[in-house]
DSSP file (Angstrom, degrees, kcal/mol; ACC not computed):
  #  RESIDUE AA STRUCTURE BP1 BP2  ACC     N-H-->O    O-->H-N    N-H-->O    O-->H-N    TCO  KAPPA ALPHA  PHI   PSI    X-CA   Y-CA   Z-CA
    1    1 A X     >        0   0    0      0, 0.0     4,-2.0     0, 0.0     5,-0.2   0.000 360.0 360.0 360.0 -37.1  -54.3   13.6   98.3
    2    2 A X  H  >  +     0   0    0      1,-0.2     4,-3.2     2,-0.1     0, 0.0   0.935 360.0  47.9 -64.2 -38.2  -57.8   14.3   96.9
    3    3 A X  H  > S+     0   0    0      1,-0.2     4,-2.0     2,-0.2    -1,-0.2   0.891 111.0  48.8 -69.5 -43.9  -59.3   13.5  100.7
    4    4 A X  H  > S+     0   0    0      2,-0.2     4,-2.6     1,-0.2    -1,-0.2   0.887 108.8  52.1 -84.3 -30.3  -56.9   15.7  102.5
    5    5 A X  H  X S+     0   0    0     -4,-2.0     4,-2.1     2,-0.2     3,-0.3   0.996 110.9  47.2 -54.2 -51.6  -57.4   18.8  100.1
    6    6 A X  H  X S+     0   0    0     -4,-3.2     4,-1.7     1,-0.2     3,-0.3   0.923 119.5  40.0 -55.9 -50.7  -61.2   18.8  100.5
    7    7 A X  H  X S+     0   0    0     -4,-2.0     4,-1.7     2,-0.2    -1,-0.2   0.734 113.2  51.8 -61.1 -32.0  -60.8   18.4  104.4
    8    8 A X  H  X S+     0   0    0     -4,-2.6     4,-1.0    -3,-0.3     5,-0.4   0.727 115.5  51.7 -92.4 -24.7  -57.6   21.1  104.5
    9    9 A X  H  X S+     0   0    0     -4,-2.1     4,-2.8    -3,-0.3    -2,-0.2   0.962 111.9  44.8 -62.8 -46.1  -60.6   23.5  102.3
   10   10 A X  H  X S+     0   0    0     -4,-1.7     4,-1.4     1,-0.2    -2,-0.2   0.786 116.7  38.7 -91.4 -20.4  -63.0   23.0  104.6
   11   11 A X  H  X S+     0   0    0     -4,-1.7     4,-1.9     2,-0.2    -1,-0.2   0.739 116.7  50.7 -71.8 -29.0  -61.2   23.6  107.6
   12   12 A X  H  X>S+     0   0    0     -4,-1.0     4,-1.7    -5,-0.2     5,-0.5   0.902 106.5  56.4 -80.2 -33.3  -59.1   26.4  106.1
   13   13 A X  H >X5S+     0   0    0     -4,-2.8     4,-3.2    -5,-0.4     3,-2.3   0.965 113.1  43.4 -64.7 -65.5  -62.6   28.1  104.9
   14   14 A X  H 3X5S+     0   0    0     -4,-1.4     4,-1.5     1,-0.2    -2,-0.2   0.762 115.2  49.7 -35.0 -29.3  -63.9   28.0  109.0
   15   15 A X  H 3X5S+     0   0    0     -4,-1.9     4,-1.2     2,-0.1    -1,-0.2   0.823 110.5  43.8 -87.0 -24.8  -60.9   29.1  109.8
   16   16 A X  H XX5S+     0   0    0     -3,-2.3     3,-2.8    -4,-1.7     4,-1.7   0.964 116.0  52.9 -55.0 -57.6  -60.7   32.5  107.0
   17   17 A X  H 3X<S+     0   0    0     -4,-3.2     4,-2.5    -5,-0.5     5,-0.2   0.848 108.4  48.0 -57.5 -38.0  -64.3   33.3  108.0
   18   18 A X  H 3< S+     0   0    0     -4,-1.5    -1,-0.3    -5,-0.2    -2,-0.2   0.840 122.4  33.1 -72.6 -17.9  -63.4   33.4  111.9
   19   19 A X  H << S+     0   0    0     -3,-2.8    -2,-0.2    -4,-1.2    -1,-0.2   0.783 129.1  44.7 -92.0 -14.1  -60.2   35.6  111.5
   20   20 A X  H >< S+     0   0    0     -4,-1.7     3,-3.7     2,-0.1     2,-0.4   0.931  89.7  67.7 -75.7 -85.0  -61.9   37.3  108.7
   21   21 A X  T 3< S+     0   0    0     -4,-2.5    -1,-0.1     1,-0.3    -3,-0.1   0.479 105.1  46.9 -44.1   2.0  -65.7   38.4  109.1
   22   22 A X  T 3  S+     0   0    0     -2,-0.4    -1,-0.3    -5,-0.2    -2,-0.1   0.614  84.4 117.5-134.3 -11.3  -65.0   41.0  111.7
   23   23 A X  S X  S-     0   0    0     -3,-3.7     3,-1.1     1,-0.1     2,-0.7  -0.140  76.2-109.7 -56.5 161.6  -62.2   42.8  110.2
   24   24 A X  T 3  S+     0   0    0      1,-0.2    -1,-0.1    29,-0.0    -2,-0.1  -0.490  97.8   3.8 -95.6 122.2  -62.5   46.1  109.3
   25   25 A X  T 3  S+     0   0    0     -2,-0.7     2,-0.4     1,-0.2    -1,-0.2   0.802  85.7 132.8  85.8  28.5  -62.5   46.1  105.1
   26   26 A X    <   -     0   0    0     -3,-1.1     2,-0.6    -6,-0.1    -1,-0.2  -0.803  45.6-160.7-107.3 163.6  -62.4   42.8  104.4
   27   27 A X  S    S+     0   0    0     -2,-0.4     2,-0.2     6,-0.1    23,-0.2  -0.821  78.1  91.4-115.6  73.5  -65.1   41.5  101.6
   28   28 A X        +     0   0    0     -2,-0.6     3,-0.1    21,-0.1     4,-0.0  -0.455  51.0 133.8-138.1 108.9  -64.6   37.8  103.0
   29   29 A X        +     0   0    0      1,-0.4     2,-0.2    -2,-0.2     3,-0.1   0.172  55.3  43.2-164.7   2.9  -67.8   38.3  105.6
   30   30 A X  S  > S-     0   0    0      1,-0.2     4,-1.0    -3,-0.0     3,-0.4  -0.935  86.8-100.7-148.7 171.1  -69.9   35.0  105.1
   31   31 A X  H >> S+     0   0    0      2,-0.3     4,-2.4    -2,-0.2     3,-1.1   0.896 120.0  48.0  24.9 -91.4  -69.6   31.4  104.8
   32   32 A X  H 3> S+     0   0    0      1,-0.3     4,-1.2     2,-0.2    -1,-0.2   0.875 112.4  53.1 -55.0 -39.5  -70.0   31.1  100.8
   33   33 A X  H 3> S+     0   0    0     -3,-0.4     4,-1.5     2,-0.2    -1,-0.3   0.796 109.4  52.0 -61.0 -36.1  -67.1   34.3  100.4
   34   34 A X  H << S+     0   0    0     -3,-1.1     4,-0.3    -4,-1.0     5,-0.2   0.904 113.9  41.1 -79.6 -48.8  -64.9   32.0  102.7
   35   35 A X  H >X S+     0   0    0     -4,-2.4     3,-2.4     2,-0.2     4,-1.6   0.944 110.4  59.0 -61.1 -78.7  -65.3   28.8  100.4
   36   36 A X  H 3X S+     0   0    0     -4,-1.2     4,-1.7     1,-0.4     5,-0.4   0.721 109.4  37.6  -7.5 -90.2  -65.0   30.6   97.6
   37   37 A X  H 3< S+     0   0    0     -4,-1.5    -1,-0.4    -5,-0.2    -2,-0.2   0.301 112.7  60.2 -66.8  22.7  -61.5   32.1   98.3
   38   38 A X  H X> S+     0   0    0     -3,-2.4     4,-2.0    -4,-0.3     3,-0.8   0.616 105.7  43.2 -76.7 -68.4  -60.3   29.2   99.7
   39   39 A X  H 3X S+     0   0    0     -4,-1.6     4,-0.5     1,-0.2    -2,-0.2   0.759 104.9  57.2 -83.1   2.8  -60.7   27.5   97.3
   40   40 A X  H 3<>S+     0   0    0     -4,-1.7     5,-1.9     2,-0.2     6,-1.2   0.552 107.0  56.7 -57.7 -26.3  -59.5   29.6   94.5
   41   41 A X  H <45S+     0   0    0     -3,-0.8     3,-0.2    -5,-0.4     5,-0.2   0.937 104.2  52.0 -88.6 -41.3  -56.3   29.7   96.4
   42   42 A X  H  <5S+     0   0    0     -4,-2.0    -2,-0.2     1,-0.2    -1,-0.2   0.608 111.7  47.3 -19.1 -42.9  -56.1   25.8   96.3
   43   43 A X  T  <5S-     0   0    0     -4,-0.5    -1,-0.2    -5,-0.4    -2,-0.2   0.625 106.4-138.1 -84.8 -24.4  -56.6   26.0   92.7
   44   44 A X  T   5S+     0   0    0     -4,-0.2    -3,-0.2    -3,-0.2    -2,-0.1   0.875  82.2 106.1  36.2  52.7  -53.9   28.7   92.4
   45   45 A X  S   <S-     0   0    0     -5,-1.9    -4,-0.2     1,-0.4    -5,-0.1   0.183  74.5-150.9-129.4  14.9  -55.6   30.7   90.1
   46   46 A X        -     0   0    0     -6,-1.2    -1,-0.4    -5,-0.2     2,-0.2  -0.409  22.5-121.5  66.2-139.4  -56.2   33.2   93.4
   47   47 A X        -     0   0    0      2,-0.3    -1,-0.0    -3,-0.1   -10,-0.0  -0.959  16.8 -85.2 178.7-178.4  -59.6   35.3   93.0
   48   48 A X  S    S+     0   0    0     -2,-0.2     2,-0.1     2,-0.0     3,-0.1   0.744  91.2  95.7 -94.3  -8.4  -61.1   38.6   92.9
   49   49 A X  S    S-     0   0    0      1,-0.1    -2,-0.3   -16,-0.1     3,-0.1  -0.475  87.8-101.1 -59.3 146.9  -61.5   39.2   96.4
   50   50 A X        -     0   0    0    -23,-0.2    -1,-0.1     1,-0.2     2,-0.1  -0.012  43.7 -98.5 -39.4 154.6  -58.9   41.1   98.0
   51   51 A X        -     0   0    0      1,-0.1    -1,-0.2    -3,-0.1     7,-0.1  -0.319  65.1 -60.9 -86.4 172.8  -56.4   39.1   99.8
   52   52 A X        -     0   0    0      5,-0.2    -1,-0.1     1,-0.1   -26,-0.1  -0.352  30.6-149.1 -78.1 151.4  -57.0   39.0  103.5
   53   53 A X  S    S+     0   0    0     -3,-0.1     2,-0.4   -33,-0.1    -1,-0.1   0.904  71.5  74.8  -1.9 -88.1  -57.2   41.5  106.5
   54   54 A X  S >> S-     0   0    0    -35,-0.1     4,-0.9     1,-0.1     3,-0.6  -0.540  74.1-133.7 -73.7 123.2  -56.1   39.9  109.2
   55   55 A X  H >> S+     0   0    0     -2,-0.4     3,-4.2     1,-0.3     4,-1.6   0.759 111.4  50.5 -24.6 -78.0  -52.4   38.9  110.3
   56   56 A X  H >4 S+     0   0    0      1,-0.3     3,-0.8     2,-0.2    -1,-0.3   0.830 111.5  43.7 -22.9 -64.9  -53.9   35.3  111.1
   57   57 A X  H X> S+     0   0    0     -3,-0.6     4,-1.2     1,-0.3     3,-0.6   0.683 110.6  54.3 -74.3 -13.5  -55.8   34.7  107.8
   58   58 A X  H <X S+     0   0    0     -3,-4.2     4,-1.8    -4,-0.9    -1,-0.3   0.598 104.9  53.4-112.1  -0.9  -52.9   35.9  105.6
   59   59 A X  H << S+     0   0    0     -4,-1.6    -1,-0.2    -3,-0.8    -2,-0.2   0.265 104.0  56.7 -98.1  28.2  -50.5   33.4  107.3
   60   60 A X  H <> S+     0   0    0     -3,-0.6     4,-1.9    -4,-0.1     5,-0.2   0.561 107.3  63.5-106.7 -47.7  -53.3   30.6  106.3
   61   61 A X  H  X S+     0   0    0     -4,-1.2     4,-2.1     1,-0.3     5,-0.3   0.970 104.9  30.8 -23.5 -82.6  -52.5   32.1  103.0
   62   62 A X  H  X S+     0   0    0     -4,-1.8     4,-1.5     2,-0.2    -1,-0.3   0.773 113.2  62.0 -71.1 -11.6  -49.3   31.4  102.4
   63   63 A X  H >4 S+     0   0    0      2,-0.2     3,-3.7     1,-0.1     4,-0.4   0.900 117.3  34.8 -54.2 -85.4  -49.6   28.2  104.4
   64   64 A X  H 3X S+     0   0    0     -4,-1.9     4,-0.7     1,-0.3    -2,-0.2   0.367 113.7  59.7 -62.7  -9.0  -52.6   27.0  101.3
   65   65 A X  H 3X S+     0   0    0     -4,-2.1     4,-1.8    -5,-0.2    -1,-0.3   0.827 114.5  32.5 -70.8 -47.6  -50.6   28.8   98.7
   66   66 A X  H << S+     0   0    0     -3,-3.7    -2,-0.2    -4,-1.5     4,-0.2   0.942 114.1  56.5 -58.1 -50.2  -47.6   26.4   99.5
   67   67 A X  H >> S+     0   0    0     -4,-0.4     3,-1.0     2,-0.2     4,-0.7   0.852 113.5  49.1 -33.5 -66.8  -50.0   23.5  100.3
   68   68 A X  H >X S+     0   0    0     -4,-0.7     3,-3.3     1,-0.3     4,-0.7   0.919 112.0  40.4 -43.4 -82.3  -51.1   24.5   96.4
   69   69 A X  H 3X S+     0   0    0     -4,-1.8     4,-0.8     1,-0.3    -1,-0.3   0.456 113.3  54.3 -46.2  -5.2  -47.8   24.6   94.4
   70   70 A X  H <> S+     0   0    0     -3,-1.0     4,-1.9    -4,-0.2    -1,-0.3   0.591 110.9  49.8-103.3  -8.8  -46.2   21.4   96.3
   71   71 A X  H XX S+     0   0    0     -3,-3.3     4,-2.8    -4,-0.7     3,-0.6   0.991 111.2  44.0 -80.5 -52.0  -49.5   19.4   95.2
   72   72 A X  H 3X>S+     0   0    0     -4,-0.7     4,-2.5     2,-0.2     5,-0.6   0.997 116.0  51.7 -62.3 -62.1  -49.2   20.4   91.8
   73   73 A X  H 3X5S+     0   0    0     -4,-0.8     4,-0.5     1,-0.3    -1,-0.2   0.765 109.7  52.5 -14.6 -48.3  -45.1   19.6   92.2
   74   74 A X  H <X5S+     0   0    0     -4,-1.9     4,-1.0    -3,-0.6    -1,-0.3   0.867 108.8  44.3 -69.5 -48.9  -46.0   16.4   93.4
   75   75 A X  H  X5S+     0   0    0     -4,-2.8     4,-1.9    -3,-0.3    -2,-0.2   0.935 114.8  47.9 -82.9 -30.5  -48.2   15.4   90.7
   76   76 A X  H  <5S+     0   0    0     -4,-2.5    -1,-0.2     2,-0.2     5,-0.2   0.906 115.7  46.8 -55.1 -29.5  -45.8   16.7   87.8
   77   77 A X  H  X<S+     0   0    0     -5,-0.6     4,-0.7    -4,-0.5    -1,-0.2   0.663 115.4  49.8 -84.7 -32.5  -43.0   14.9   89.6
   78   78 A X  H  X S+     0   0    0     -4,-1.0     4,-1.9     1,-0.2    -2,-0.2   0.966 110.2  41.7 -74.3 -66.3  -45.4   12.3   89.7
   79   79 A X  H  < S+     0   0    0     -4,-1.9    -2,-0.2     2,-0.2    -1,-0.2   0.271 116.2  57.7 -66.2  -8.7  -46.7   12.1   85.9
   80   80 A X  H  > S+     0   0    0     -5,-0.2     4,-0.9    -4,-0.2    -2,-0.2   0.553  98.2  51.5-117.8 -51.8  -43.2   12.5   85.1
   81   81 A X  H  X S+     0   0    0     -4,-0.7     4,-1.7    -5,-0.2    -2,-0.2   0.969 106.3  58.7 -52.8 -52.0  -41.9    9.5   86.9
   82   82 A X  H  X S+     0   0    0     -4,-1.9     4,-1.8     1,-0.2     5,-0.1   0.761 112.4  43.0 -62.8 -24.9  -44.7    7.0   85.0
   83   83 A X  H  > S+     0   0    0      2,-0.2     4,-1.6     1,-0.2    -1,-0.2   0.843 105.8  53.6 -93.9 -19.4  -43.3    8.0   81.9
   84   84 A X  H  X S+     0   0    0     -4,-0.9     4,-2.2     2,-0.2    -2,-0.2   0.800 117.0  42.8 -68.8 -25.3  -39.9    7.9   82.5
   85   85 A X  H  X S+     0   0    0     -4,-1.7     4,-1.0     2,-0.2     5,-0.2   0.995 114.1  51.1 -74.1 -48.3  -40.5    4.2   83.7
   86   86 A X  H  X S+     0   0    0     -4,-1.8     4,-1.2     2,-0.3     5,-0.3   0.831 114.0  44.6 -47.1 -45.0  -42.9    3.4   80.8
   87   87 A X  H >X S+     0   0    0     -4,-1.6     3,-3.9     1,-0.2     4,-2.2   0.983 114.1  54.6 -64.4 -67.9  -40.2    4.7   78.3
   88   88 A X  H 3< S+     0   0    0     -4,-2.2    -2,-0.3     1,-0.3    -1,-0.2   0.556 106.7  42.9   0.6 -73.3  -38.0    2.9   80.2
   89   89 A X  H 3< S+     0   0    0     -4,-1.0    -1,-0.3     1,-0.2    -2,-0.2   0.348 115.2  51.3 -90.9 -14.7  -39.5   -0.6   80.1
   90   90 A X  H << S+     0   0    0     -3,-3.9    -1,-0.2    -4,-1.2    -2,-0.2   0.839 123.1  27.4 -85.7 -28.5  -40.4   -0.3   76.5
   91   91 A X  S  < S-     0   0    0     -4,-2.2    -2,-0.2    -5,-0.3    -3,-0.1  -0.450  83.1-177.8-122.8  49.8  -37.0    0.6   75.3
   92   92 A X              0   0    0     -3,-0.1    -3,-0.1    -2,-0.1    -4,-0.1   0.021 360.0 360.0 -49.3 143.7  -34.4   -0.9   78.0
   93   93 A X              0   0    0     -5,-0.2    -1,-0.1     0, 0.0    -5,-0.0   0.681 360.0 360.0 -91.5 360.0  -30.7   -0.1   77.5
C-alpha cells in the first residue's frame, strides 16, 4: 500500500502540473507546487493552494481524495480487525 501511494503521488503530481501550469489563475505552476498539493491531498489534510483550474486536474482530485479516505478506511478496518481477533483469542467464548 505504502509502494503504490508513493508511485500514485508521483504520477498524479506529473499529471496536476501538465493540466495545471498553463491554466489561467492557477498557483500550481512548477514541479515542487505540484508535489506539494498532491500530496497534501493524499494526506487529507488538503492545502493552502487553491483547488485546481482545470476540468482534468479536479477530476484527479476527487479520484486522490477517494484514493485518500479508502486507505485510511482500509487501515482502520484493518487495526480494528487485529484487535477484535487478539481480544478474541485471549478471551474465547
Amino acid at each position: 500500500m505504502i509502494v503504490t501511494t508513493v508511485l500514485l503521488d508521483a504520477v498524479a503530481s506529473l499529471l496536476i502540473l501538465a493540466f495545471e501550469r498553463h491554466a489561467a489563475g492557477t498557483q500550481i505552476t512548477n514541479l515542487g507546487d505540484s508535489v506539494f498539493w498532491t500530496s497534501t491531498q493524499l494526506l487529507t489534510v488538503s492545502s493552502q493552494l487553491p483547488n485546481p483550474i482545470s476540468t482534468p486536474a479536479r477530476v484527479l482530485d476527487i479520484f486522490l481524495q477517494a484514493y485518500a479516505i479508502s486507505v485510511v478506511a482500509v487501515l482502520a478496518g484493518s487495526f480494528g480487525a487485529f484487535f477484535h481477533r487478539r481480544g478474541m483469542e485471549r478471551d474465547p467464548l
